[in-house]
C-alpha positions as CSV (number, residue, x, y, z in Angstrom):
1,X,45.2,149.2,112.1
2,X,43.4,145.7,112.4
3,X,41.2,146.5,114.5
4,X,40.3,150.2,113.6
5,X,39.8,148.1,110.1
6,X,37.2,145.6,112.1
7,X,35.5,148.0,114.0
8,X,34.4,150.3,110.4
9,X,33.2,146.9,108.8
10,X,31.2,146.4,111.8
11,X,29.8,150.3,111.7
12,X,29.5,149.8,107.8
13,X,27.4,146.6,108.4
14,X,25.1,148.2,111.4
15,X,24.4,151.1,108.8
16,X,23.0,148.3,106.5
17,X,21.0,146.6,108.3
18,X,19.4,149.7,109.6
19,X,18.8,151.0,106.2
20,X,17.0,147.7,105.1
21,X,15.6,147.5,108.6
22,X,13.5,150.7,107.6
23,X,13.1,149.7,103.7
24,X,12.0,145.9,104.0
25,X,10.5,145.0,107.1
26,X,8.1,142.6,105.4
27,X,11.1,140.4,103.5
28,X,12.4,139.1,107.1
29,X,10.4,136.0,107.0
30,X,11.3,132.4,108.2
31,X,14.1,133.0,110.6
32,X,14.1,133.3,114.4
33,X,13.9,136.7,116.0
34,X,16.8,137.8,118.3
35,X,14.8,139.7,120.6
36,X,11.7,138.5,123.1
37,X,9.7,137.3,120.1
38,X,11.7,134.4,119.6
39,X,10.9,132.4,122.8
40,X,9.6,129.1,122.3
41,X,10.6,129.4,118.8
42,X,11.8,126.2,117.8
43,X,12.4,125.3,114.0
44,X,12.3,128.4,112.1
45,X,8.7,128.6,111.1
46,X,7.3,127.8,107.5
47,X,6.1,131.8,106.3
48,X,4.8,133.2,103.2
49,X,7.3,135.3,102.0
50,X,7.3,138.7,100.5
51,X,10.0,139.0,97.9
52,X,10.7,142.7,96.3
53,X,13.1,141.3,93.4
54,X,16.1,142.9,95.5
55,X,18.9,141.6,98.1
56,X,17.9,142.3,102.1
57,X,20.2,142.5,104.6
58,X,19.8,142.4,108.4
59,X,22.6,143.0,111.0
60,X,21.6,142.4,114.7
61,X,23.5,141.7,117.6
62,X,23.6,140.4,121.0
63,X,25.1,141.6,124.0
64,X,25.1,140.0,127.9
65,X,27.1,140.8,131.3
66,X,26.9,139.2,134.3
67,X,27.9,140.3,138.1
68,X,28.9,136.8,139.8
69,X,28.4,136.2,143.8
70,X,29.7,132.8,144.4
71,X,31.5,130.6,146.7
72,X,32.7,127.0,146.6
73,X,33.9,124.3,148.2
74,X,35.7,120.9,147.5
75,X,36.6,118.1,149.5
76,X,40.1,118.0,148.6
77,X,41.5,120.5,151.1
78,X,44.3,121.9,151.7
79,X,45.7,124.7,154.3
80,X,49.5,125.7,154.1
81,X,48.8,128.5,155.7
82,X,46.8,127.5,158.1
83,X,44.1,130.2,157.5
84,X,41.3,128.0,156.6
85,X,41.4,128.7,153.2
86,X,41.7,125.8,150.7
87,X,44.4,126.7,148.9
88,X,43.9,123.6,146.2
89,X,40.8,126.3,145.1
90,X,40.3,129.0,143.1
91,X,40.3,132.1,145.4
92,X,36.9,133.7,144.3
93,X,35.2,136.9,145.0
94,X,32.0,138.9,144.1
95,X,33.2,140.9,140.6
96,X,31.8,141.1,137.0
97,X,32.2,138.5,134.3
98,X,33.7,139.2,131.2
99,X,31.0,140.9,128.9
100,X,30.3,138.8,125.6
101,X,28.6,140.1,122.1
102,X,27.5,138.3,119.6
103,X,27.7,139.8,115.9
104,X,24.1,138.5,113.8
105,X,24.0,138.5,110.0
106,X,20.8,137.5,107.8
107,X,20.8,137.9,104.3
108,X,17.5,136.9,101.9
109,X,19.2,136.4,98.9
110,X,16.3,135.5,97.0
111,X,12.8,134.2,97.3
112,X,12.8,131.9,100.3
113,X,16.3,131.7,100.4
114,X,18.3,133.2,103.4
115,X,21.9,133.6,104.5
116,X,22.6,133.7,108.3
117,X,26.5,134.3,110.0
118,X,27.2,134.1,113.4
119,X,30.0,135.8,115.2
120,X,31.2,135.8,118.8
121,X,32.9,139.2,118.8
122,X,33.7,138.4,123.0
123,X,33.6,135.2,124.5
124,X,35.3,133.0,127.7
125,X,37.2,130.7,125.9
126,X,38.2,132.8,122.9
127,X,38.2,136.0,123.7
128,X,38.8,137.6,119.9
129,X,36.2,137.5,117.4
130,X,35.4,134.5,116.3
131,X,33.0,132.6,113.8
132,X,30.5,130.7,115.3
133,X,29.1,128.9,111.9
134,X,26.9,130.2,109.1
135,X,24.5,128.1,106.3
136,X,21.7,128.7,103.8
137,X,17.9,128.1,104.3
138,X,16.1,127.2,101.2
139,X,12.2,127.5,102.2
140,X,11.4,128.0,98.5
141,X,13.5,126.6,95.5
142,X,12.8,129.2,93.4
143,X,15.8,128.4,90.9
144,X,14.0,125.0,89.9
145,X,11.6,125.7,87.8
146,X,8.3,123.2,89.1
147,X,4.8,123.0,90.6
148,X,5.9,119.6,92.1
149,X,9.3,120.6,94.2
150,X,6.7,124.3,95.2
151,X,4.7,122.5,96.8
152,X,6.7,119.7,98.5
153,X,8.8,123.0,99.5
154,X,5.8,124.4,101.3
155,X,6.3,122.1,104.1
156,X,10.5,121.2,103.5
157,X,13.2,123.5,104.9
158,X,16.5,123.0,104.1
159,X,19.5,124.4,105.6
160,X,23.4,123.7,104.1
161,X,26.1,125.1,106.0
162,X,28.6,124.9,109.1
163,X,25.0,124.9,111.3
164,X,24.0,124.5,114.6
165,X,23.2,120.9,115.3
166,X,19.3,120.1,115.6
167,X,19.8,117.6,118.3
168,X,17.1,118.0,121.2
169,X,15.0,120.5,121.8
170,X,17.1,122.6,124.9
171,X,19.3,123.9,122.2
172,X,17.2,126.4,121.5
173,X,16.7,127.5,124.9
174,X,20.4,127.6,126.3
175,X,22.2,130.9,126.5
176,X,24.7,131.4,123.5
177,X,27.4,133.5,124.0
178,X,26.0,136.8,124.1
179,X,22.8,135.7,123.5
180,X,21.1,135.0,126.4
181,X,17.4,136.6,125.3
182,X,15.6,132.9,125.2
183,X,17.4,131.2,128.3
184,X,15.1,132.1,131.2
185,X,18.1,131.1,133.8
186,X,21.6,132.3,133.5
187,X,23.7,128.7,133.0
188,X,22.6,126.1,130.4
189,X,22.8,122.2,131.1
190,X,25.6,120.5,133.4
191,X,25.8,117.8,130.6
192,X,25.2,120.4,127.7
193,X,24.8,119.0,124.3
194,X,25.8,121.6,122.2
195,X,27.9,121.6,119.1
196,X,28.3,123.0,115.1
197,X,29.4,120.8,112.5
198,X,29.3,120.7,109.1
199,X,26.6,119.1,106.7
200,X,22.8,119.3,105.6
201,X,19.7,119.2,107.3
202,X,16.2,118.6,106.0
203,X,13.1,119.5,107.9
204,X,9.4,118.9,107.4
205,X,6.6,120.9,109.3
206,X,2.8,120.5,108.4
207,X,0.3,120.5,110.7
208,X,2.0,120.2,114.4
209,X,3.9,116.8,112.8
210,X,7.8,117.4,112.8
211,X,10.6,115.4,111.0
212,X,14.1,115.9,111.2
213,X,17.0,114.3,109.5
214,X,21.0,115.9,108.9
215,X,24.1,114.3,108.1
216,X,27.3,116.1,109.2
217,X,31.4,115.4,109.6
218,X,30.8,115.1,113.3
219,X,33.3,117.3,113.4
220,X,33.5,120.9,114.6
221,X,36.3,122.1,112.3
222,X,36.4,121.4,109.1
223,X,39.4,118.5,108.7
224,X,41.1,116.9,105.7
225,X,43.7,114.5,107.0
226,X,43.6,111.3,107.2
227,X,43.2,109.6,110.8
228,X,46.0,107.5,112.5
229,X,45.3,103.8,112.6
230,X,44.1,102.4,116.1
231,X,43.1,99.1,117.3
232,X,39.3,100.7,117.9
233,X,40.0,102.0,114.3
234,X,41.7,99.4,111.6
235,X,40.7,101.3,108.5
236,X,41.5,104.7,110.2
237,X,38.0,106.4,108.3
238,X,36.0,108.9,109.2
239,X,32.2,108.2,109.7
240,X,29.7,110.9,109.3
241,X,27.2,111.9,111.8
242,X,23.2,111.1,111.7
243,X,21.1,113.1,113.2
244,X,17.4,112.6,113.4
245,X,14.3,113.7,115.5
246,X,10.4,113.4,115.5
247,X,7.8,115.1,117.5
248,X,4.8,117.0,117.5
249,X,4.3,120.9,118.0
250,X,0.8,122.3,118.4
251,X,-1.1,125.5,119.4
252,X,-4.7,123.8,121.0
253,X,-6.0,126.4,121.5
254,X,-5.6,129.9,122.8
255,X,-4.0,129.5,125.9
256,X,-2.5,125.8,125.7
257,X,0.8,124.3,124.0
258,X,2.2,121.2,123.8
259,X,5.5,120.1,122.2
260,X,6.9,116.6,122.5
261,X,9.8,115.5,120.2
262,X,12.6,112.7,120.7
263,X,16.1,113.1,118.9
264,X,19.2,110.8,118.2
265,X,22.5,111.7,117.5
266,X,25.1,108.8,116.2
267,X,28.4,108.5,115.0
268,X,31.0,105.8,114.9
269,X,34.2,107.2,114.1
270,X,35.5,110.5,114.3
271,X,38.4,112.5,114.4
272,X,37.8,114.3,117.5
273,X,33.5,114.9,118.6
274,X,33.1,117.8,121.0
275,X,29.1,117.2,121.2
276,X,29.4,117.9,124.9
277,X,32.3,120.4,125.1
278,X,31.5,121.7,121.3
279,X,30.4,125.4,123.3
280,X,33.5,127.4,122.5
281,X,31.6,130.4,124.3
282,X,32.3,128.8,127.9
283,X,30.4,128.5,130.9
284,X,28.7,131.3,132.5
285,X,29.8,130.5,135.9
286,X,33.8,131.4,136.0
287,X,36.1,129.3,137.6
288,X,33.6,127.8,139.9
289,X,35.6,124.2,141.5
290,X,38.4,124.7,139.4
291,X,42.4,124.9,140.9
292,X,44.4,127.6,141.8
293,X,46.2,127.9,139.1
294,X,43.0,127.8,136.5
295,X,42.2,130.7,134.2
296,X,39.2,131.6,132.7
297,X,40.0,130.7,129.2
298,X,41.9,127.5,129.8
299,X,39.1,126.3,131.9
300,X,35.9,127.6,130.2
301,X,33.4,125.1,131.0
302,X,33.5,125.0,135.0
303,X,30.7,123.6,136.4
304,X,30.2,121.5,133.4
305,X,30.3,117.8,133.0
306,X,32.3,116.9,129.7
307,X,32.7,112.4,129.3
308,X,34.6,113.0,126.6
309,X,33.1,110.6,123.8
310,X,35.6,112.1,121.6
311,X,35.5,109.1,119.0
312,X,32.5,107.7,118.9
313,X,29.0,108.6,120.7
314,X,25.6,107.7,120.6
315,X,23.1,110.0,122.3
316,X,19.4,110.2,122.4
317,X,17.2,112.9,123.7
318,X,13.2,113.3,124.6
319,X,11.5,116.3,125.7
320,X,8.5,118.5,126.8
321,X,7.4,121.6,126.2
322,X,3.9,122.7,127.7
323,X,2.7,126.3,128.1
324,X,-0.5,127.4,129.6
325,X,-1.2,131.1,129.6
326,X,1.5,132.0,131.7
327,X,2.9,128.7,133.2
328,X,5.9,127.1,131.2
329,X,7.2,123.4,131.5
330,X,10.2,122.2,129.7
331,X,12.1,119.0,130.3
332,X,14.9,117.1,128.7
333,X,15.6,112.9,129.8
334,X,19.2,112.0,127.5
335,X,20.4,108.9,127.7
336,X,24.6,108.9,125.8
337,X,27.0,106.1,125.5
338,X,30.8,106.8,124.0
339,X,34.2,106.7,124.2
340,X,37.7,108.4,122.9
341,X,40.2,107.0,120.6
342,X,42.1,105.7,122.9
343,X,39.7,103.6,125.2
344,X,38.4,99.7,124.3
345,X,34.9,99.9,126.1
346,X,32.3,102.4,125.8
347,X,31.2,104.4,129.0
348,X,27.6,105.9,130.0
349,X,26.2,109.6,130.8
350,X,22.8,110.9,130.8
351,X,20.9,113.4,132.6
352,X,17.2,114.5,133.5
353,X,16.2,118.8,134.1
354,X,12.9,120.3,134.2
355,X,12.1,124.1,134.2
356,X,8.8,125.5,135.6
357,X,8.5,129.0,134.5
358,X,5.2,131.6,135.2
359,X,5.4,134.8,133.1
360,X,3.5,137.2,134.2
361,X,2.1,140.9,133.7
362,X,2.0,142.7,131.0
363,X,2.6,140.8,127.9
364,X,4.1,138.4,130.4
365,X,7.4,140.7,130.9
366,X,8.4,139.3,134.3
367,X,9.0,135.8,135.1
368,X,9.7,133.7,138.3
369,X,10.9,130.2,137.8
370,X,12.7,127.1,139.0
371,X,15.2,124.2,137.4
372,X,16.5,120.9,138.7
373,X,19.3,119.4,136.8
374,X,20.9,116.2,137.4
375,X,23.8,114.5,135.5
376,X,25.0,110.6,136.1
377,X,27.9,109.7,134.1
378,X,31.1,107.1,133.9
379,X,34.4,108.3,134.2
380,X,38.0,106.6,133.4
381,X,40.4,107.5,136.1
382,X,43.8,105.4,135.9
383,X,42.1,102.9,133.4
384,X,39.1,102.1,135.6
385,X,35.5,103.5,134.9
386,X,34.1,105.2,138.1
387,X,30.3,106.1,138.7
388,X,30.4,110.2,139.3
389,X,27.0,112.7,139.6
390,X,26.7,116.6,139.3
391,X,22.7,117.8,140.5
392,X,22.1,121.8,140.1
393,X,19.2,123.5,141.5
394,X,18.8,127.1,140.0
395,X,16.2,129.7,140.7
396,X,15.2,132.8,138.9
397,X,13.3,136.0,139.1
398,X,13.2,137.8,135.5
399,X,12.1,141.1,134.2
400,X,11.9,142.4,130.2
401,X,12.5,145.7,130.2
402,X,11.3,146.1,127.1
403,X,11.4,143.4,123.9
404,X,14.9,143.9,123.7
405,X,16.6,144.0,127.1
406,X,16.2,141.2,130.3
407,X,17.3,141.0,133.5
408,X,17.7,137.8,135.4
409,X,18.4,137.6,138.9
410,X,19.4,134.1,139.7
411,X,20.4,131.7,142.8
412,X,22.4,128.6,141.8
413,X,23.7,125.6,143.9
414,X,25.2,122.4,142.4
415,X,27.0,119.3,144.4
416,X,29.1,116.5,143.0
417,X,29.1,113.3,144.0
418,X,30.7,109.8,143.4
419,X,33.7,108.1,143.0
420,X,35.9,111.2,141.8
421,X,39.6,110.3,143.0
422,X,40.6,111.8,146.3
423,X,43.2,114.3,145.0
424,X,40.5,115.6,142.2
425,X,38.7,118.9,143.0
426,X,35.6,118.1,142.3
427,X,35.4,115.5,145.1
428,X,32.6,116.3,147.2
429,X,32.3,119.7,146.1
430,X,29.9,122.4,145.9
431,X,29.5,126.0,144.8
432,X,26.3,128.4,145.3
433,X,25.4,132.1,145.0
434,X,24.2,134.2,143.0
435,X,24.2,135.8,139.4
436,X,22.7,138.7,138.3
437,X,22.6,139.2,134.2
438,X,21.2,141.4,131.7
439,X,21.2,140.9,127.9
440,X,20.2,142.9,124.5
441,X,19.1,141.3,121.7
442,X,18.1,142.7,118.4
């Protein structure tokens, strides 16, 4: 009965939004397409609305499978049965990936004022429907009554909610979930920054010049209780999060774009941070150099580098984004220092990755591209802090069926390196192949 009850308020809420899809195509202003339009969109842009006088709903959705070809390998072998197979290893093979959906709901609730909710209705590491976060956008503040705040508001977006942190810029080109329309490659960042917390953000856009500044628990779930008393915490407090960023976004002409923005991310006390292991969606490539014994939900985030600055973290984050007619070039340099609860002295991580895409043909619908991602990071195993590295190499061919539906045909191959323990898995290992995913968005 629960889920014949979930399955006709989904129906119900499709039949809405394609009622008001029809009615009030002009009230869907200042929010980010789901569908090949909203590429290289980065803050929601600053629109002149529309507004009828009545309530618009839009329901849209997501939806991505992959078929995985992989191998790997580790340096920490083992052969009981002497058949040359590690048997410390996952035993992989070529199959399909578990198919994920994400569930999209805007709501303009008046003039310059929008709802948005987020669902995973499939994902790796929680496989039942789950919220991913939800806010309020004010682009207008059409409830205070003033020729002062209208103005100031023509260039201020504010957002109030359980939101997606604005931290960096390759956010908003990583695959979520089911969404995987705006990431031209199949996996996101080894060292992926990536997280929803809750608290208020203020932007301001006018002419190319961006400013950014939110203030959040730091937090991923909302949390009440008062922490335990440390020695790294006397007062046992929790500190909220800063987030801020600068940069400059500009169209210079008709075939040339340049964005450059730096980001920092701070907080000195927390409950439990999951900045770099806040994706509850999981990684897209399944139980890649994990052991024998792993599951795809208990270890979601293979491949992934997590340095677990559960406590307190301070991160920073520049990048590029350059586009000429076809040719795209994004890149990320981060620079993190942290540690848990439980450890004296803060530990390092940071990583460089640069993506050089050419879209081409018809309103650019294929795409050929490369990436190089490398990740240097401190680990503590058995109370000493070891030097360990992660470098990925994927390439891409890509095709847009139409605006809603892409294809990506990917090879990936990423090596670790450093001073993992002998008996851990990921001691000199590797793990290659290819992926082939397609994704809707709408």
């Amino acid at each position: 009965m629960k889920h014949q009850t979930q399955v006709l308020a989904v129906l119900f809420l499709l039949f809405i939004g394609l009622v008001s899809s029809v009615t009030a195509q002009s009230a869907y202003t200042n929010y980010r397409p789901y569908d090949k339009n909203g590429l290289n969109v980065f803050e929601t842009p600053k629109q002149v609305t529309n507004w009828t006088g009545d309530v618009k709903v839009r329901v849209g959705g997501n939806f991505t499978q992959q078929y995985q070809h992989l191998s790997h390998s580790s340096a920490f072998f083992t052969d009981a049965n002497n058949d040359k197979v590690n048997d410390n290893l996952y035993n992989l093979a070529p199959g399909f990936n578990l198919a994920t959906a994400n569930l999209n709901v805007d709501v303009w609730l008046a003039d310059g004022v929008r709802m948005n909710l987020v669902t995973y209705l499939s994902a790796r590491h929680h496989n039942e429907a789950w919220v991913k976060g939800g806010y309020i956008q004010f682009d207008k503040l059409p409830f205070i009554k003033s020729d002062a705040v209208d103005k100031l508001m023509e260039n201020v977006t504010i957002r109030v909610g359980h939101n997606e942190l604005n931290y960096g810029d390759a956010h908003y080109r990583r695959t979520d979930n089911g969404n995987a329309v705006y990431n031209p490659f199949v996996g996101n960042y080894i060292l992926d920054a990536f997280n929803t917390e809750i608290g208020g953000e203020v932007t301001y856009q006018k002419n190319g010049l961006l400013a950014d500044f939110a203030m959040t628990t730091g937090a991923i779930n909302g949390v009440i209780t008062r922490p335990a008393v440390t020695a790294n915490d006397p007062d046992n407090s929790r500190k909220p999060a800063y987030i801020g960023k600068l940069g400059f976004d500009k169209q210079l002409n008709d075939d040339f774009r340049i964005r450059a923005t730096g980001s920092l991310y701070t907080i000195s006390s927390t409950a439990r941070n999951v900045l770099y292991n806040g994706d509850r969606a999981g990684s897209r490539y399944y139980l890649v150099v994990e052991p024998a014994t792993a599951t795809a939900v208990a270890q979601a985030w293979s491949g992934s580098i997590q340095p677990g600055f559960t406590d307190k973290v301070t991160a920073i984050m520049g990048n590029l984004f350059m586009k000429y007619k076809g040719i795209e070039f994004f890149g990320t340099y981060e620079t993190a220092k942290g540690r848990s609860n439980a450890e004296k002295d803060e530990r390092t991580a940071g990583q460089i990755a640069a993506d050089l895409i050419y879209r081409f043909g018809a309103d650019e619908n294929f795409f050929v591209g490369g990436r190089y991602n490398k990740v240097d990071a401190q680990f503590l195993f058995s109370g000493a802090i070891k030097d360990v590295s992660a470098s990925r190499l994927q390439g891409v061919l890509g095709w847009f069926v139409t605006k809603n539906m892409v294809a990506k045909l990917e090879y990936v191959n990423q090596d670790y390196a450093g001073d993992f323990p002998a008996n851990d898995i990921r001691r000199g290992a590797n793990f290659k192949g290819l992926m082939l995913e397609a994704a809707v968005g709408f």
